[in-house]
C-alpha positions in Angstrom: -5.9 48.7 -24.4 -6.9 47.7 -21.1 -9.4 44.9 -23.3 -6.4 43.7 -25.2 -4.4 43.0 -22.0 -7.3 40.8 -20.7 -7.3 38.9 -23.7 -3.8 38.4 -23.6 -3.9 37.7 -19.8 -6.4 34.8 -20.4 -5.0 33.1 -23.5 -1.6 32.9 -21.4 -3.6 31.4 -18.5 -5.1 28.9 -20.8 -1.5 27.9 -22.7 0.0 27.8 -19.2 -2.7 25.2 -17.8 -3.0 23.4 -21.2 1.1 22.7 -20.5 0.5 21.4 -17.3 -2.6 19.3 -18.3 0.1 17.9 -21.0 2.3 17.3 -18.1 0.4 16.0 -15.8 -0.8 13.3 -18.7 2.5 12.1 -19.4 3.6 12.0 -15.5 0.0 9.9 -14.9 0.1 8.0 -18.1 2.4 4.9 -16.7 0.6 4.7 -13.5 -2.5 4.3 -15.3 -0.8 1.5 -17.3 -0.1 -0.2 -14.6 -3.1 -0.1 -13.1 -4.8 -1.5 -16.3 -2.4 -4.3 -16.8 -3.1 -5.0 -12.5 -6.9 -5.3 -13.7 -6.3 -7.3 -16.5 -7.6 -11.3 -16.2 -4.5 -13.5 -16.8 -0.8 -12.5 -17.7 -1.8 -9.9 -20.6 1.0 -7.4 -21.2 -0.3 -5.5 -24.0 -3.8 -4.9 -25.4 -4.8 -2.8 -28.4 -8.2 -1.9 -26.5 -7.6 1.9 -25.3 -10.1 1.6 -22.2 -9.7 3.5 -19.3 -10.7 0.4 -17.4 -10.7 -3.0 -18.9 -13.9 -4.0 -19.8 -13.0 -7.8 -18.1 -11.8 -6.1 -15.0 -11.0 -8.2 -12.2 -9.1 -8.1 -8.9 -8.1 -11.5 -9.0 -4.2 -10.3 -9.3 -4.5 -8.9 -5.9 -6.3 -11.5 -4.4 -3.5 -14.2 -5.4 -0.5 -11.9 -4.3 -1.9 -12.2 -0.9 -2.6 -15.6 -0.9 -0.4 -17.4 -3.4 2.5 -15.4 -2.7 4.6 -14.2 1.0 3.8 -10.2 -0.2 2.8 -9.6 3.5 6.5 -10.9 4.6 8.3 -8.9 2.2 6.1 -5.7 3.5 7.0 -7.0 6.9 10.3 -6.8 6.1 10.5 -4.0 4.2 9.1 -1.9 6.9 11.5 -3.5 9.2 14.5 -2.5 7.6 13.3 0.7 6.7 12.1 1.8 10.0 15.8 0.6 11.5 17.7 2.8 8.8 15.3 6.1 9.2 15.6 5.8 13.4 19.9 5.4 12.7 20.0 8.1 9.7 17.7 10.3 11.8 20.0 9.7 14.7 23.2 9.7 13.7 22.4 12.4 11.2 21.1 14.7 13.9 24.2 14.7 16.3 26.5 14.4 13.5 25.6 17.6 11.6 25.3 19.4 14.7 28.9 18.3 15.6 29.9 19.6 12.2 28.1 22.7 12.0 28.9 24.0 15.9 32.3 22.7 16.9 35.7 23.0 15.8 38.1 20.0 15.3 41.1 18.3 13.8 40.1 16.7 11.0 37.0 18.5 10.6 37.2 19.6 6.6 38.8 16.2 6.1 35.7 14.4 7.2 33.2 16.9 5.6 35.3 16.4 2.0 35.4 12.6 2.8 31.5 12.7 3.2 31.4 14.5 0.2 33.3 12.1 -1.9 31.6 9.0 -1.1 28.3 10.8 -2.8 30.8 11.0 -6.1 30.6 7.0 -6.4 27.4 4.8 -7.6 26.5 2.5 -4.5 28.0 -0.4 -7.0 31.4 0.1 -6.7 31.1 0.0 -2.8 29.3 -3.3 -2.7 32.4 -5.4 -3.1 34.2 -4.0 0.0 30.9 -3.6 1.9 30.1 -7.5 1.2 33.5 -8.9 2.4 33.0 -6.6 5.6 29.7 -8.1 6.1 31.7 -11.9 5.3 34.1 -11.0 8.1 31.2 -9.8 11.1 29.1 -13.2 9.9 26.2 -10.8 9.1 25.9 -12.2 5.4 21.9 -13.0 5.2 21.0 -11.3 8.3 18.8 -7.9 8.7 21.4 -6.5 11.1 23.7 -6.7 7.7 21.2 -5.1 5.0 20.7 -2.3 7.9 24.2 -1.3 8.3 24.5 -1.0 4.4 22.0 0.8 3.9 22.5 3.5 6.7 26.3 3.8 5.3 24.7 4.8 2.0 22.2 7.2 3.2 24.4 9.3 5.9 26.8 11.1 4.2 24.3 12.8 2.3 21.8 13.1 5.4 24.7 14.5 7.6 25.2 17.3 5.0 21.7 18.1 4.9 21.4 18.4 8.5 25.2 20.5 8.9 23.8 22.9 6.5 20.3 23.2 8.2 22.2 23.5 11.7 24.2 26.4 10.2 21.2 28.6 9.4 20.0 28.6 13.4 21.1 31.6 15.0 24.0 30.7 18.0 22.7 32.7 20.5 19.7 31.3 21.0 21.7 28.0 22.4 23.5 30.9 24.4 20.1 32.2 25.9 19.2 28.6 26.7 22.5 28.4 28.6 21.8 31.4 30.0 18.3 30.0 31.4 20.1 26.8 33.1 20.3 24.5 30.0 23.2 22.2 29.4 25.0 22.0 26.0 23.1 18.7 25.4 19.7 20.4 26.4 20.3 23.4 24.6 20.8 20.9 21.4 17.5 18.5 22.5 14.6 21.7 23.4 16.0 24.1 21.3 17.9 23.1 18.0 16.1 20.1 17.2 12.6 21.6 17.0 13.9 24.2 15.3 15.6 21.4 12.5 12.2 19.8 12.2 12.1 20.5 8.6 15.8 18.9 7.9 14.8 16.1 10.3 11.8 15.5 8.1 14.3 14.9 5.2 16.6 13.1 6.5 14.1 10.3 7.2 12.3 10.3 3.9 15.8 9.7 2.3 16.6 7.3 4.7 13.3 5.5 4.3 13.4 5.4 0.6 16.7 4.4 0.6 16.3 0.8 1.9 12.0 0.9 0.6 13.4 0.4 -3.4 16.2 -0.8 -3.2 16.8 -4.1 -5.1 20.8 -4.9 -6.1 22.7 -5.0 -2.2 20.0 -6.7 -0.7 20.0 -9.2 -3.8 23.7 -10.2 -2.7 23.1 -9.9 0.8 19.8 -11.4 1.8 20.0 -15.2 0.5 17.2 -16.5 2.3 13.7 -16.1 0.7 11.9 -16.0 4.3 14.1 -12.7 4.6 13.3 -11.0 1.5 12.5 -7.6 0.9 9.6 -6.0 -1.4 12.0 -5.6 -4.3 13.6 -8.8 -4.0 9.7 -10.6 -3.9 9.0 -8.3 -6.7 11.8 -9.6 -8.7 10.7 -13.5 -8.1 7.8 -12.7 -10.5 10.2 -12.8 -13.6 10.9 -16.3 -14.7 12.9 -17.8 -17.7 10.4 -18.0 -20.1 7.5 -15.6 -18.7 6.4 -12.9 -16.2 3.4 -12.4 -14.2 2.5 -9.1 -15.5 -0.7 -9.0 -13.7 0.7 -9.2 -10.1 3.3 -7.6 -10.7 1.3 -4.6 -11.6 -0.5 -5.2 -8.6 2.3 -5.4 -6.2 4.1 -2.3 -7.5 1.3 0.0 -6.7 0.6 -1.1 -3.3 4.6 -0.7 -2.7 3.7 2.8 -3.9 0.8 3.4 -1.7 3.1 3.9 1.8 5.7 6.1 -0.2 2.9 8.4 -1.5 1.2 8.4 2.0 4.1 9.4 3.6 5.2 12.2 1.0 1.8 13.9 1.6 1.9 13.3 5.2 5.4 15.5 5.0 4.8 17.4 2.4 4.3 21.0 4.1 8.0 20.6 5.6 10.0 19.4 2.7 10.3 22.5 0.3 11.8 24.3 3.4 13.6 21.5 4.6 15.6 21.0 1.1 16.3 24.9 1.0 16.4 26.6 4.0 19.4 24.5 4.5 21.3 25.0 1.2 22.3 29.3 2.6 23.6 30.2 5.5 21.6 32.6 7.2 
């Protein structure tokens, strides 16, 4: 009995990690595409040849993105915008959710419903409304513009996540700080805020990512090429007749490279950051 249970026990180890080896294929299987199409001498989209490496490897793709092309500008810009919207989500995130989670307030539902809504509606339909706002402050092509909409995107849902982390901290240990001569704001600063590392943590990824990737309002709103972002430099690569497979192979996995460093630098606080906050303890 106790030699049939083995035998069971290690055939459902071996189907379980022959699933996730299946898995793990299919999830690595189009980064490995682009990586072969990156190596790949001239603008060669598809190949019949099934090698791991093409034999007529060469890094010539990366060399001209640096050199034929303004990718360090875009990354400079990029990380300029990006940086600006993580520091205001964070920020604004942080005191917000705090606000909603500990005080009481007219208007206080009303506001947490309205935040709510504005997740129900694809980013789209508030361009329109957002760009004649922008028309109005003359910050049409600027980064001050691209920041703004990009932090009004990302809050609602990072004020959420930060209320519902906020309401799983115990109240009375603000009331012992008190207690030990802290003010309400210092109470919220030494005590809280370490505390909310985890939701912190997750409120800038989201923030970051938010304006890293994305391509259709800051097509509309940043006109001029020396202001581009990475998506928008991606995008020049397509032309009418033909793209330039190769670099843009190239350019997409060195725009991955700082999202993947930064998901493993954060990795050991994001499972508890997306759930500790979803029950109030």
């Amino acid at each position: 009995m106790a030699v049939q249970h083995k035998r069971w026990s290690i055939l459902h180890k071996v189907l379980s990690y022959s699933v996730l080896v299946v898995f793990a294929g299919i999830a690595l299987f189009p980064i490995w595409q682009v990586v072969n199409i990156s190596l790949r001498p001239g603008n060669r989209l598809l190949s019949t040849v099934l090698e791991f490496i093409p034999g007529d490897a060469t890094f010539d793709n990366y060399v001209r993105l640096f050199t034929e092309r303004d990718f360090l500008l875009w990354m400079w810009n990029s990380a300029l915008v990006s940086f600006a919207v993580t520091v205001t989500g964070v920020a604004f995130a942080s005191t917000a959710g705090y606000g909603f989670s500990r005080f009481r307030f007219l208007g206080k539902k009303f506001g947490l419903l309205a935040l709510l809504t504005t997740q129900m509606f694809p980013a789209t339909m508030l361009l329109l409304p957002m760009y004649i706002m922008l028309i109005n402050l003359g910050l049409i092509n600027t980064y001050l513009g691209i920041i703004i909409v990009y932090s009004a995107t990302a809050l609602p849902f990072c004020v959420w996540t930060m209320k519902g982390y906020y309401d799983t901290i115990p109240v009375s240990l603000e009331e012992a700080a008190r207690i030990d001569g802290c003010s309400s704001f210092g109470a919220f600063y030494r005590v809280i805020l370490p505390l909310a590392s985890p939701a912190l943590v997750i409120t800038a990824l989201f923030s970051f990512m938010t304006a890293w990737s994305e391509y259709l309002v800051a097509s509309q709103i940043l006109q001029d090429t020396l202001l581009w972002t990475l998506p928008l430099g991606l995008k020049s690569f397509e032309a009418t007749m033909s793209t330039e497979w190769g670099m843009y192979g190239a350019a997409s996995l060195i725009v991955m490279v700082p999202v993947v460093i930064l998901f493993l630098a954060l990795s050991r606080w994001l499972v508890s950051g997306l759930t500790l906050g979803s029950v109030k303890g």
